[in-house]
Every structure is written in structure tokens, then in C-alpha cells.
C-alpha positions as CSV (number, residue, x, y, z in Angstrom):
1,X,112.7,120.2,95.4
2,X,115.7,122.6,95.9
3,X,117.5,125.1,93.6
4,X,121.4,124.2,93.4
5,X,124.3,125.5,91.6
6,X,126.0,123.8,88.4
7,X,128.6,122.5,91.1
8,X,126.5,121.1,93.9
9,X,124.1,119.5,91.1
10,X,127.7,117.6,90.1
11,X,128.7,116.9,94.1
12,X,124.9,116.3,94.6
13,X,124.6,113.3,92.1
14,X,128.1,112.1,92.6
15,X,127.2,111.8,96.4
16,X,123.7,110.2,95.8
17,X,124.8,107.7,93.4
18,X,128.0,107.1,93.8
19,X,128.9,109.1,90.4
20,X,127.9,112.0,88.3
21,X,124.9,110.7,85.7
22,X,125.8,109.9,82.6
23,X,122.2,111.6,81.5
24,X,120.1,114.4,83.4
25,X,116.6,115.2,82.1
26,X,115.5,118.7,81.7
27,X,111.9,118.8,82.8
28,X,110.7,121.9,82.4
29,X,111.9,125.9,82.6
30,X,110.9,129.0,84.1
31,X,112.6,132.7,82.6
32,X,113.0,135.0,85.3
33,X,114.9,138.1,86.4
34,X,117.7,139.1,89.3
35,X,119.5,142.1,89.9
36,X,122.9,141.9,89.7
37,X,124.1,145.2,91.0
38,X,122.1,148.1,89.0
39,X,121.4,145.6,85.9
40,X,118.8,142.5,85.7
41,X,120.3,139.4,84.6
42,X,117.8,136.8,83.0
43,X,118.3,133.5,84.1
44,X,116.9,130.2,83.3
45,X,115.4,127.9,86.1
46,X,115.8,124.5,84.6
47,X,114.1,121.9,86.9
48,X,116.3,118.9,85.9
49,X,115.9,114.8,87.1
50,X,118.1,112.1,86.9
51,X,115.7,109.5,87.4
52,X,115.2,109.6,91.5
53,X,114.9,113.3,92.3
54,X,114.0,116.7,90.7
55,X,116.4,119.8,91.1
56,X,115.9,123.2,90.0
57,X,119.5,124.2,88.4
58,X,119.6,127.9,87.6
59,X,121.8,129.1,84.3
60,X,122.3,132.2,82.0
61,X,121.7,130.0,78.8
62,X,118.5,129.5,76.9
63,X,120.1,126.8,74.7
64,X,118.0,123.7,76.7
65,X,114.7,122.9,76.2
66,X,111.9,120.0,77.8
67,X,113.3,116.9,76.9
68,X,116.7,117.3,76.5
69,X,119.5,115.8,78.3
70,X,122.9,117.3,80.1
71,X,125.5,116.0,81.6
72,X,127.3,118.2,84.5
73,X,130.9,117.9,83.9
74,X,134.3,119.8,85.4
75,X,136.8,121.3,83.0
76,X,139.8,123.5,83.7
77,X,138.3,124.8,87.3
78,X,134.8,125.1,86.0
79,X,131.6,123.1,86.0
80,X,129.9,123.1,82.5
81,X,127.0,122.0,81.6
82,X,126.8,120.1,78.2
83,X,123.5,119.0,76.3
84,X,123.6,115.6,74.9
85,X,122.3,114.7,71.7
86,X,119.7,112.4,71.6
């Protein structure tokens, strides 16, 4: 298991399968800490599946919890990620 960014996640599963999952399962999620210059960000490790893998997707948001599902998608020059309802 490897920790990628919101844009290789969307290059990674559109490689693997062909096309960017239509659902992505947060697994679990860990809260940590980075520096960023002389502050700490928190950030949110997300370890995420779509089925055939696990990933460990890092974001600023706290919004997801176990069980939910997101979809990766690109708009206006950024990658996004979106939680689905169930």
C-alpha cells in the first residue's frame, strides 16, 4: 500500500482499469501533522479501495468518514474529491 496524491489516485485507477471508478471506498483514517514552513497543517490519511487495491490518499478535509464513498474527478485544472451519497 502506497500514499498518492488526489491526481495520481485519478491516473492511478484510470491506468489500472481502464477508467476512473465510479465508487472509491474509504476504509479507514488516520489524523496527523506536517510542517508546512513554520505552521503544522493537519491532514487526513484516508486509506481508500476500489475493490482490487488499497491506497492511502492524503487530504486537508475531515468531511469523510469509514464507509463512505468518493469519486476522484477533474474540474477547471483541479482534481476534487467528491463524497457520494449512499
Amino acid at each position: 500500500m502506497r500514499e498518492v496524491r488526489k491526481s495520481a489516485i485519478f491516473r492511478e485507477f484510470k491506468v489500472v482499469g481502464g477508467f476512473a471508478p465510479e465508487r472509491i471506498k474509504v476504509v479507514e483514517y488516520n489524523i496527523y501533522c506536517e510542517p508546512l514552513g513554520s505552521k503544522f497543517v493537519t491532514l487526513y490519511k484516508y486509506i481508500v479501495s476500489d475493490g482490487r487495491d488499497k491506497y492511502i490518499l492524503p487530504l486537508r478535509t475531515n468531511n469523510l468518514k469509514q464507509g463512505d464513498y468518493i469519486k476522484v474527478i477533474y474540474l477547471n485544472g483541479n482534481y476534487q474529491v467528491v463524497r457520494l451519497e449512499s
